[in-house]
C-alpha positions as CSV (number, residue, x, y, z in Angstrom):
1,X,122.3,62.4,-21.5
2,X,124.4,60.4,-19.3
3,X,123.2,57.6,-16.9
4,X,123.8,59.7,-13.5
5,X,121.3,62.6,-14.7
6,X,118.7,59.7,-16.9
7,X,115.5,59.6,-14.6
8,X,115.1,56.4,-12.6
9,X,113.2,53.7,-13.8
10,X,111.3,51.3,-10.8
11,X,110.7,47.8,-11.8
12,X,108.3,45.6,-10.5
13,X,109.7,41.7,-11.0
14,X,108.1,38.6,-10.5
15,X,110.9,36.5,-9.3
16,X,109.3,33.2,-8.7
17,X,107.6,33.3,-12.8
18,X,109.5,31.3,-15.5
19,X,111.3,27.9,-15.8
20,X,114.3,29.3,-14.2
21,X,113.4,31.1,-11.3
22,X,114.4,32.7,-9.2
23,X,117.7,32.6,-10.5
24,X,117.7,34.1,-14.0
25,X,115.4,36.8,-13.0
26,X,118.0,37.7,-10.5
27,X,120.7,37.3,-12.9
28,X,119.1,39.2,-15.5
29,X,118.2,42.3,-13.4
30,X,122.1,42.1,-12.5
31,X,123.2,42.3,-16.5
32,X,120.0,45.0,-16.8
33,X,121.1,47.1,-14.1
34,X,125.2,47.2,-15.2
35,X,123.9,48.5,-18.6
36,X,121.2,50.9,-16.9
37,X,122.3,52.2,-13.1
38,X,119.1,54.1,-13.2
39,X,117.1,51.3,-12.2
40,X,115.5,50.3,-9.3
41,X,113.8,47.0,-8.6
42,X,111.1,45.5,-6.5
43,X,111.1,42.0,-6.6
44,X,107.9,40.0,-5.7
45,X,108.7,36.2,-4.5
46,X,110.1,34.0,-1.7
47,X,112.9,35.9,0.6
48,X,114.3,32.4,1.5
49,X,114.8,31.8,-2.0
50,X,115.8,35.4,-3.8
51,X,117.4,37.2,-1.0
52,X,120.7,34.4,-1.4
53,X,121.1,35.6,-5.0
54,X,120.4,39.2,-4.5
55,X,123.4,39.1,-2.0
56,X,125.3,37.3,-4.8
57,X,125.2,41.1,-7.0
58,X,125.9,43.6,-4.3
59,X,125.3,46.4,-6.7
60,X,121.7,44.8,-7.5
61,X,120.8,44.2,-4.0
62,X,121.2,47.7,-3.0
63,X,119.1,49.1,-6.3
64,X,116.4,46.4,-5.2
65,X,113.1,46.0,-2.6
66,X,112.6,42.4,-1.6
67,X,108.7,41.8,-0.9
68,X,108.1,38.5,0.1
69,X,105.6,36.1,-0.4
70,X,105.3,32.4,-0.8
71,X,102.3,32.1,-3.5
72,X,103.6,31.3,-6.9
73,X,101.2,31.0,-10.0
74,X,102.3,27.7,-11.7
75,X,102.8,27.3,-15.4
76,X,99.7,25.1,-15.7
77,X,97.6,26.8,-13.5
78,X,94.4,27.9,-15.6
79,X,94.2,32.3,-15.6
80,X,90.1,32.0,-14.1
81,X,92.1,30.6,-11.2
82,X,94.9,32.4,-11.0
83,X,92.9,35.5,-10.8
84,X,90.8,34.2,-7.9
85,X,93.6,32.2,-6.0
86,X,96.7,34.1,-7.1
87,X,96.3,37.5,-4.9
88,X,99.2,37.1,-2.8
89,X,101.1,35.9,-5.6
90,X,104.8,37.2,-7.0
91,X,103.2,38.1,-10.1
92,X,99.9,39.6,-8.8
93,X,101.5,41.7,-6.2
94,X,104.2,42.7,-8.9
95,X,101.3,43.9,-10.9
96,X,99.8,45.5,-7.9
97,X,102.9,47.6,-8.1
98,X,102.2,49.3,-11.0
99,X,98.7,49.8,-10.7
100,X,99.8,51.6,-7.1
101,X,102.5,53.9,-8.9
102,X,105.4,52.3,-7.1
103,X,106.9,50.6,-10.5
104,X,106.5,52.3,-13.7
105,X,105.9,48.5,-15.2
106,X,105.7,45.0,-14.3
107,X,108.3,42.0,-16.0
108,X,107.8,38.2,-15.5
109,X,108.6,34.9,-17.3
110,X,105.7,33.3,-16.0
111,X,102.1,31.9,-17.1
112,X,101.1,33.7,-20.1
113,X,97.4,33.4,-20.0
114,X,97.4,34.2,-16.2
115,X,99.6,37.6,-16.7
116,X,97.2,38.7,-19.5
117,X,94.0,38.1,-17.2
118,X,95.9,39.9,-13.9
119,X,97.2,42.7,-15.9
120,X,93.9,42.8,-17.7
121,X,92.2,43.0,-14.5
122,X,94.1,45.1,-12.3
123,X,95.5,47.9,-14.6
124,X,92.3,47.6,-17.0
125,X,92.5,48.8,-21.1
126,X,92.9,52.3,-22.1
127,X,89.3,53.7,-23.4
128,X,88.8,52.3,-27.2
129,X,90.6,49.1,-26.8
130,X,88.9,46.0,-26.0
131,X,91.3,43.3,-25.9
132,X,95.4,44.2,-25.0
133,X,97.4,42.0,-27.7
134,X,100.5,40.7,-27.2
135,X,103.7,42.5,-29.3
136,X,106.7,41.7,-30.4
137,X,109.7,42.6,-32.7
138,X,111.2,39.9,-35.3
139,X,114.7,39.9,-37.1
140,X,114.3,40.5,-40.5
141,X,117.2,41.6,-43.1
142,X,116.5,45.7,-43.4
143,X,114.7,46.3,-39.9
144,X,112.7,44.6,-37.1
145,X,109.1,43.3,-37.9
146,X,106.5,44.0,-34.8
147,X,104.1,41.3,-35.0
148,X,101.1,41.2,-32.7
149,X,99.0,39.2,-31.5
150,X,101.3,36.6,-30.1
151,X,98.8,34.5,-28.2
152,X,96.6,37.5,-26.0
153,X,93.4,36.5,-27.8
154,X,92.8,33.0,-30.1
155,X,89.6,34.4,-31.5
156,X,89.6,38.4,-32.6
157,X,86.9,40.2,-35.0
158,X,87.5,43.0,-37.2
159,X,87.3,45.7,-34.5
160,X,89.9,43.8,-32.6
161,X,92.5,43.7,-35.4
162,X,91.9,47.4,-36.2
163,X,92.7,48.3,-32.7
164,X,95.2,45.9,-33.0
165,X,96.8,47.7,-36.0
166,X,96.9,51.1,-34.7
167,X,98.9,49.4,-31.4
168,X,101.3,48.1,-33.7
169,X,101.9,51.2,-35.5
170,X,102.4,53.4,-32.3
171,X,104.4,50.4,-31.0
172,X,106.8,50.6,-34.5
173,X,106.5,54.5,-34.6
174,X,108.1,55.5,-31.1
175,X,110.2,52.1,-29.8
176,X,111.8,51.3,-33.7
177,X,112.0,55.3,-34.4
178,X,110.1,54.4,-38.3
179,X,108.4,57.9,-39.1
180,X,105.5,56.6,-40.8
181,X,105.4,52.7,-40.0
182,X,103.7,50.2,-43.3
183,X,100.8,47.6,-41.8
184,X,100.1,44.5,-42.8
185,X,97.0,42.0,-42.5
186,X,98.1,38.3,-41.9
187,X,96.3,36.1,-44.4
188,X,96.7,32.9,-46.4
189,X,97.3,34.9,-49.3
190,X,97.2,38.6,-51.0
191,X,94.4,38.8,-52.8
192,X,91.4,40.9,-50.9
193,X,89.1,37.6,-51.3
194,X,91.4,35.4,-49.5
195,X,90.6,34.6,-45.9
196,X,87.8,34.5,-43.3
197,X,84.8,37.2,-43.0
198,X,86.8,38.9,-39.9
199,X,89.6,39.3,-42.2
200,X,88.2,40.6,-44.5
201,X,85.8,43.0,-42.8
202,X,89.4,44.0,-40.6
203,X,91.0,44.4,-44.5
204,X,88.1,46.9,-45.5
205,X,88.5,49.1,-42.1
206,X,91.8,49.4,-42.5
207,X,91.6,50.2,-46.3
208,X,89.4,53.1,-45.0
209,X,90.9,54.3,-42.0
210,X,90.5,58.1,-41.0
211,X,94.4,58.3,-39.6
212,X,96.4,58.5,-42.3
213,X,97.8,54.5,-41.5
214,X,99.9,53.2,-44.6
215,X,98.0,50.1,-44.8
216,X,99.4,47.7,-47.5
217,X,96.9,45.1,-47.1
218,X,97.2,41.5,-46.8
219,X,100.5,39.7,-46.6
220,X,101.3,36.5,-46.1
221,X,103.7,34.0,-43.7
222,X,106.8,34.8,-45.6
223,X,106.2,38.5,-45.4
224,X,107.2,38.5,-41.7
225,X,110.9,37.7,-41.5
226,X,110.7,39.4,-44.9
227,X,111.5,42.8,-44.2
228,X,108.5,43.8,-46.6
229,X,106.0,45.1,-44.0
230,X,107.0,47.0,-40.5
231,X,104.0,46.0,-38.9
232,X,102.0,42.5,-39.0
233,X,98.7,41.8,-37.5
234,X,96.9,38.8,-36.9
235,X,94.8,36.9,-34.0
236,X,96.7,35.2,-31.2
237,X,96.3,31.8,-32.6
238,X,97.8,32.3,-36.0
239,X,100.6,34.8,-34.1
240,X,101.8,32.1,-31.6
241,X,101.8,29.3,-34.1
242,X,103.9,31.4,-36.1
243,X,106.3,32.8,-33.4
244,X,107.2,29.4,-32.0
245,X,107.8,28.2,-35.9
246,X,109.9,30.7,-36.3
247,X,111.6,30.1,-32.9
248,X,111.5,26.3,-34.1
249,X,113.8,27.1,-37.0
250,X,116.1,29.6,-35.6
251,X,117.1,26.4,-33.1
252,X,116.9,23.9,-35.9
253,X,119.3,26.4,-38.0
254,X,121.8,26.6,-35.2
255,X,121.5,22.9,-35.0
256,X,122.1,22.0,-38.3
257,X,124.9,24.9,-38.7
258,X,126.7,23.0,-35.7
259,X,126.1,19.5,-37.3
260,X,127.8,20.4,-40.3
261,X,130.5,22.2,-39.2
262,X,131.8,19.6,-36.7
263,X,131.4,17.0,-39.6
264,X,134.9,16.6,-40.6
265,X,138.4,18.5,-40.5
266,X,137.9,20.2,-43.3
267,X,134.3,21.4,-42.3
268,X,136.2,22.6,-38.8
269,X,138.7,24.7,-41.0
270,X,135.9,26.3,-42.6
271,X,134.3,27.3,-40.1
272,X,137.8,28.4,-38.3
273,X,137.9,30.5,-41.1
274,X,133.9,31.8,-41.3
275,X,133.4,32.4,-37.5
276,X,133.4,35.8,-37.3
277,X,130.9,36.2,-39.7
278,X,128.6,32.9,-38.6
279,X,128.9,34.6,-34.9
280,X,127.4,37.3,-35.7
281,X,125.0,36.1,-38.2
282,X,123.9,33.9,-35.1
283,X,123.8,36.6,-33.0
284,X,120.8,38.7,-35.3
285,X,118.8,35.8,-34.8
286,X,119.4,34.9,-31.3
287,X,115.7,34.6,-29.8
288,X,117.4,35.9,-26.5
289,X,117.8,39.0,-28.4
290,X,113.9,39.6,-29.2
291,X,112.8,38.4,-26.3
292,X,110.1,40.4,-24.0
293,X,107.0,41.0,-25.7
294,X,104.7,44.0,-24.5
295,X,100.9,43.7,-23.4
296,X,99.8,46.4,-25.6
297,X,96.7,48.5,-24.8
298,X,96.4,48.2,-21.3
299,X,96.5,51.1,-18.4
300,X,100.0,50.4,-17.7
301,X,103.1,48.5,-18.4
302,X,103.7,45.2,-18.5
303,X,106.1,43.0,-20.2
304,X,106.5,39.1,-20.8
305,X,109.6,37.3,-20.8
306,X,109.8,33.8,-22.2
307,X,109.4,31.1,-19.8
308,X,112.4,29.7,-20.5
309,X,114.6,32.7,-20.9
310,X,118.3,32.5,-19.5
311,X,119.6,35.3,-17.7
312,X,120.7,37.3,-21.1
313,X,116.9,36.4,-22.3
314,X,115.4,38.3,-19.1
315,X,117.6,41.1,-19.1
316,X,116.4,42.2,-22.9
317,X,113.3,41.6,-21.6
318,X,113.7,44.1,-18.7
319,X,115.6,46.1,-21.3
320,X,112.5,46.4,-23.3
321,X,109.9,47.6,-20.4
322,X,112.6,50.3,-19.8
323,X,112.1,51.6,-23.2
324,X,108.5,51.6,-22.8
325,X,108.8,53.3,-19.5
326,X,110.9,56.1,-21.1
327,X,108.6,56.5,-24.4
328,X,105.6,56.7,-22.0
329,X,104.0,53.7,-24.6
330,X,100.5,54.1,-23.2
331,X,100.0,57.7,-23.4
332,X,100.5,57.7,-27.0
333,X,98.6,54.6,-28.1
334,X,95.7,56.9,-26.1
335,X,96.4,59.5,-28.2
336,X,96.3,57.6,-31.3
337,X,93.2,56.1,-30.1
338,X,91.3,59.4,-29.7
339,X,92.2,60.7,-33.1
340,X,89.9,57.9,-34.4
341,X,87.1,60.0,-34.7
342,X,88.9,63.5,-35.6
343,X,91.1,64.8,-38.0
344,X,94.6,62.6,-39.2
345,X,97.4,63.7,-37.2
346,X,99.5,66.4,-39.1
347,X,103.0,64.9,-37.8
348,X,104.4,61.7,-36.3
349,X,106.1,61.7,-32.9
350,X,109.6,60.9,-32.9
351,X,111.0,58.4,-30.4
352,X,112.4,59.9,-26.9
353,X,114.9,57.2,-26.2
């Protein structure tokens, strides 16, 4: 299908969220929108601000909607009061967008536990999920990992992380095109007595699910940049701890890689010599690359971009509610979710992108 005759995408953007903004959410859309023309943006923030840049990218301004407003939600600011104070704000009116069927999802860089609670609250969960989770892919050396949660919910009980796992499958099955996706449960270690009474009471309903899942049982840290599992779940605690570790080493890898390399002459041949491959060895684990992780389970579409994503960082981000948008990710986590009680489904969906 070429991009003249793909249907258009409408995306809501909080301008004013993320260390860098408004600039690299302007900047991003710009790189999004040369690689998709189908797009169409609102942007939520301050017109004295954004409207400068937009008329930087005359190609982006005239594919965007500037809505202005003057309320920001600040990175410290707690989500009980963001969600009472913040109703005029770039990222609650961006999320208003969605809920109204003027965007087909919502992107911002901004306060994590404030998105959760606005997107929580305005577009609500889809029936049988409690709690969204936040998802993510990680670099691996077969395929991308999805990981989830990544920081949605520090305390989760069994229930949760079932839910949770049939997210992540549906997530893996129709955005990473796997046919029949393998789940893992995050633990200190393998064996079925390891871990807390929520894991293990989350092990047993996933040992006995009724949808056909290929649950592998518990794995553990290393599993995850592995390649051995295509899903892993845990709580939000453990998942951010581990996410920004990994993140941590990626950066300290780079470092060190630069270190030695600029060392001495020699080193300098070498890696005169290697940089083609150490380019793009660099490039597969680029965070900027993985970055823009998916509220999974709630009513709509929302995505969250690092706070301090660049302009590359935010456009994969944006890249990534697009391919939600096109798979149409919450109608077939709902109709995963109502299978729970009936027969497992005869055969997987295969992705539409």
């Amino acid at each position: 299908m070429s991009a003249q005759s793909q249907p258009e995408i409408r995306l809501a953007l909080d301008a004013m969220g993320g260390d860098r903004a408004p600039d690299m959410v302007v900047a991003g859309a710009a790189l999004a929108l040369a690689q998709h023309p189908n797009l169409r943006f609102l942007f939520f923030g301050d017109e004295a601000r954004v409207r400068p840049l937009l008329d930087r990218h005359p190609a982006l301004a005239s594919a965007s909607t500037l809505m202005h407003t003057s309320d920001i939600v600040t990175n410290d600011a707690k989500p009980s009061v963001a969600l009472r104070a913040g109703r005029q704000s770039s990222m609650r009116l961006a999320i208003n967008a969605v809920d109204d069927g003027a965007a087909d999802a919502v992107v911002s860089a901004g306060n994590t536990g404030a998105l959760m609670a606005m997107a929580k609250f305005v577009l609500k969960t889809v029936p049988g999920i409690d709690r969204p989770a936040i998802a993510s892919i990680m670099p691996t050396p077969r395929r991308p990992t999805v990981m989830l949660d990544l920081g949605a919910n520090v305390e989760c009980d069994a229930d949760n992380l079932m839910q949770f796992a049939i997210m992540g499958e549906v997530f893996a099955r129709v955005l990473l095109n796997i046919e029949r996706p393998t789940i893992g449960l995050l633990n200190v270690g393998s064996e079925e007595q390891k871990g807390h009474e929520e894991l293990r009471a989350a092990h047993a309903l996933l040992r006995e699910n009724k949808l056909n899942l290929d649950f592998r049982g518990f794995v553990e840290g290393d599993d995850i940049t592995a390649g051995t599992i295509d899903v892993v779940v845990t709580d939000g605690f453990t998942g951010n701890v581990a996410l920004k570790a990994a993140e941590g080493v990626a950066r300290l890898y780079a470092q060190l890689m630069r270190d030695a390399f600029s060392s001495s002459l020699l080193s300098k041949i070498g890696y005169a010599l290697a940089k083609t491959a150490l380019v793009r060895a660099r490039k597969r684990i680029d965070p900027r690359r993985y970055n823009g992780a998916i509220l999974l389970g709630l009513g709509g579409i929302a995505v969250k971009s690092h706070g301090g994503a660049d302009a590359i960082g935010f456009a994969n981000a944006i890249g990534v509610a697009i391919n939600m948008a096109s798979i149409g990710l919450v109608e077939r986590i709902q109709e995963e979710l109502q299978r729970q009680n009936g027969e497992p489904r005869a055969a997987p969906h295969t992705a539409a992108v």
